[in-house]
C-alpha positions as CSV (number, residue, x, y, z in Angstrom):
1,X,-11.8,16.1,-13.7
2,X,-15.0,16.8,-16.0
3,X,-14.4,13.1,-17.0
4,X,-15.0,11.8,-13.1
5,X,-17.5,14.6,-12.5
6,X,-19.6,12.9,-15.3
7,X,-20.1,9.9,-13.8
8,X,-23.4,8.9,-12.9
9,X,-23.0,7.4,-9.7
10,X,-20.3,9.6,-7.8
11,X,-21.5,8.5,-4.8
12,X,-21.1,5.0,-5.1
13,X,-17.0,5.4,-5.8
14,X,-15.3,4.5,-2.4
15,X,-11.9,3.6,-2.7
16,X,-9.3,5.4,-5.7
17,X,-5.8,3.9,-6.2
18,X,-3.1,5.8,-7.6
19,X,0.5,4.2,-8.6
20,X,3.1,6.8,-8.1
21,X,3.8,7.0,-11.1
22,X,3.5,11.0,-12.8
23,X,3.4,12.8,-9.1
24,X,3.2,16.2,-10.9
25,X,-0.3,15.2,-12.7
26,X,-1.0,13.2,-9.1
27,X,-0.3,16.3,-6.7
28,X,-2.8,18.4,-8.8
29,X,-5.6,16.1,-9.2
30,X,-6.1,14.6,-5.8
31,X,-7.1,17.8,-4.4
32,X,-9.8,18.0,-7.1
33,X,-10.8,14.1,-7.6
34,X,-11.2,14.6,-3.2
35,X,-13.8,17.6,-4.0
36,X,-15.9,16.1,-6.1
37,X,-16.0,12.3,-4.6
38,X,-17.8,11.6,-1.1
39,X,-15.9,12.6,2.0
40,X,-15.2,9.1,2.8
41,X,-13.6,7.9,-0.1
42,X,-10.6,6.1,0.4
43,X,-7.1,7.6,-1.2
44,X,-4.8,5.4,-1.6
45,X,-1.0,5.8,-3.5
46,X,1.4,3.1,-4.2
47,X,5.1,4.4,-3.9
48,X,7.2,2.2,-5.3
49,X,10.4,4.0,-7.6
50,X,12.3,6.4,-4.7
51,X,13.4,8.3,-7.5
52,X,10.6,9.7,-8.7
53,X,10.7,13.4,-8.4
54,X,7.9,14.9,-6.5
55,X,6.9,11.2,-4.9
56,X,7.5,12.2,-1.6
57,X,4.8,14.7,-2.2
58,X,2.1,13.1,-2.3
59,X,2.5,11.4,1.0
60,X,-0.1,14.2,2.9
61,X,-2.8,13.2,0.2
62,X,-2.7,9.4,0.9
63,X,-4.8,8.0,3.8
64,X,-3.2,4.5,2.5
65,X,0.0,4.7,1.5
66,X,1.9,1.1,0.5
67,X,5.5,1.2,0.0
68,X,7.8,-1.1,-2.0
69,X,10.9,-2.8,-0.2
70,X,12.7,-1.1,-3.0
71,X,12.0,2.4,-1.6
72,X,12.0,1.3,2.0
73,X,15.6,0.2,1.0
74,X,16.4,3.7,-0.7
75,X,15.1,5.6,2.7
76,X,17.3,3.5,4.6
77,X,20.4,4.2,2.7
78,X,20.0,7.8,3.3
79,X,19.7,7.2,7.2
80,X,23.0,7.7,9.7
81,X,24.1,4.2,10.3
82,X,21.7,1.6,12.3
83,X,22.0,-1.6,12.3
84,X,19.0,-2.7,14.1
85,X,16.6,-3.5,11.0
86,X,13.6,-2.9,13.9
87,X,14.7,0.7,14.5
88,X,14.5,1.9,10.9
89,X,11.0,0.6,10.2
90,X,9.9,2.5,13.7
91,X,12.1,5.6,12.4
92,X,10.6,5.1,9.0
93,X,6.9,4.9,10.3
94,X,7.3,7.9,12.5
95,X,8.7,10.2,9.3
96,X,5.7,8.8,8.0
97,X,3.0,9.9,10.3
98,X,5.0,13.2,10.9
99,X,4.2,14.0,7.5
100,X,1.0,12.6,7.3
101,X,-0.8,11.6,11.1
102,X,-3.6,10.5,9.0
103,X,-2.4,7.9,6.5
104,X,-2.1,4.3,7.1
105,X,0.9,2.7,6.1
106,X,2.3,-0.7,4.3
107,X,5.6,-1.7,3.5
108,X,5.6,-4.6,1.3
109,X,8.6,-6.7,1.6
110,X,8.5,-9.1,-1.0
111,X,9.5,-12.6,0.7
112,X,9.8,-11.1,4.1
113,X,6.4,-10.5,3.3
114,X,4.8,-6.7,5.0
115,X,5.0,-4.7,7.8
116,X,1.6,-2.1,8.8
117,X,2.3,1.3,10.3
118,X,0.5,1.8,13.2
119,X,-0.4,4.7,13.8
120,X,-1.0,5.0,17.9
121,X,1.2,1.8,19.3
122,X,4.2,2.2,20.7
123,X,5.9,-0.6,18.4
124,X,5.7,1.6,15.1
125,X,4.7,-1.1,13.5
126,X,3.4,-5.1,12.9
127,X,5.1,-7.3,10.8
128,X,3.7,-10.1,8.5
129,X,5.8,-12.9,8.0
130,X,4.9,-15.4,5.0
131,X,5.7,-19.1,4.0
132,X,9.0,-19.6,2.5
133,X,7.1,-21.3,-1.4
134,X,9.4,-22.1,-4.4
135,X,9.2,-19.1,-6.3
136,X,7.6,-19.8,-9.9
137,X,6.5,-16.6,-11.2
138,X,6.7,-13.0,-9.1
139,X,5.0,-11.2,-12.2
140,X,2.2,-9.3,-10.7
141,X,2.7,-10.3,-7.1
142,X,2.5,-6.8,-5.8
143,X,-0.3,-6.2,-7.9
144,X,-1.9,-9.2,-6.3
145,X,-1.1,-7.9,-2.7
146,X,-2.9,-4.6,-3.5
147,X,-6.1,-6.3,-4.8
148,X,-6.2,-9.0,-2.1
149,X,-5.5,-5.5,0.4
150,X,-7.8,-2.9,-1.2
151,X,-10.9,-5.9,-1.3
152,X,-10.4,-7.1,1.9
153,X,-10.1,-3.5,3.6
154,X,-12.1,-1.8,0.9
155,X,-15.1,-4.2,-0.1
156,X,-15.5,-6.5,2.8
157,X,-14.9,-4.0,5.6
158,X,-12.0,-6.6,7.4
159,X,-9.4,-4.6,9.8
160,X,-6.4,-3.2,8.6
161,X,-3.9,-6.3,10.8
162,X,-6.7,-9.4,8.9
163,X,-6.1,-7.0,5.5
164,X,-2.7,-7.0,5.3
165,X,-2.3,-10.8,6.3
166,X,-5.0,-11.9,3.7
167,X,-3.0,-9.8,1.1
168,X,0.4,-11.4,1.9
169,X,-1.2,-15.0,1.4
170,X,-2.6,-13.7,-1.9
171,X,1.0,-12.9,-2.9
172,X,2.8,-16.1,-1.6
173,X,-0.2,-17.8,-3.8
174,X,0.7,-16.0,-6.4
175,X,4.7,-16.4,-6.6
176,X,4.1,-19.5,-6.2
177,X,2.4,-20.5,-9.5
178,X,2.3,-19.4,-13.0
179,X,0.2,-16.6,-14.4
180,X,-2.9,-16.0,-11.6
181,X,-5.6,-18.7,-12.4
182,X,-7.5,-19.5,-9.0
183,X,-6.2,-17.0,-7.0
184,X,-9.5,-15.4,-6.0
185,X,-10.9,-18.9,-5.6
186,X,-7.9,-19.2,-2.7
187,X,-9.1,-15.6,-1.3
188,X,-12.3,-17.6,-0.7
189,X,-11.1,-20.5,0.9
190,X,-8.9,-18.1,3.2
């Protein structure tokens, strides 16, 4: 932590994203990285590979926590048999903010596009449908949804619904081309 502590401009750091990625490391320096960085600084944690050990425990330290269909997928194969698609993602949500009532929550689901927890609605959650585009290149596309997500919450100040809707049209940009020239110039226009 001495390395963030250094920083000049501590105050000026609003949002840190974390891929889940080495939970062990992640589970001892969010507590620390959260005392040294302003009170409102945004957490967020990307939980993509279920099988990470420790993953599940970072979930109290996110206050955004986005989700990959792949591990939605893995937590539904480890529920009782349901085969309302609608009841898991409530059931899945509700885990969720039993674990942590303060996180915000994202799904993405890759062509089916996302679904956003919510956190006091009696639906669970709000899905976000996208345009069916001739797939050219997915490289990067959930990269491109967490950009499009963390500026639009993050740096412009939009609501978490407008948010999660810009980032899906980011990512149905994206898999729709080759390599990611002009996608910010399409953020723009959108």
């Amino acid at each position: 932590m001495n390395a963030v502590s250094s920083l000049p401009n501590l105050h000026e750091i609003g949002w840190v994203h974390f891929e889940g990625r080495i939970p062990d490391v992640l589970l001892a320096a969010i507590p620390e990285l959260k005392a040294i960085l302003q009170p409102e600084t945004i957490i967020s944690i990307e939980f993509e590979k279920p099988d990470r050990v420790g993953l599940n425990d970072l979930i109290p330290l996110a206050q955004i926590a986005i989700f990959s269909r792949t591990y939605f997928k893995h937590w539904v194969q480890r529920q009782e048999q349901v085969a309302d698609e609608t009841m898991l993602l409530r059931r899945f949500f509700k885990e969720l903010q039993e674990r942590n009532p303060q996180t915000n929550a994202i799904i993405t689901m890759g062509e089916e596009g996302a679904c956003l927890g919510t956190l006091h609605r009696t639906e669970g959650y709000i899905p976000f449908t996208t345009e069916k585009v001739q797939v050219v290149d997915a490289t990067g596309a959930g990269d491109t949804f967490l950009a499009g997500f963390i500026w639009a919450y993050g740096v412009k100040l939009a609501s978490r619904i407008h948010s999660v809707e810009l980032a899906v049209k980011l990512a149905t940009i994206k898999v729709a081309q080759e390599g990611f020239e002009g996608i910010w110039q399409e953020l723009v226009e959108l």
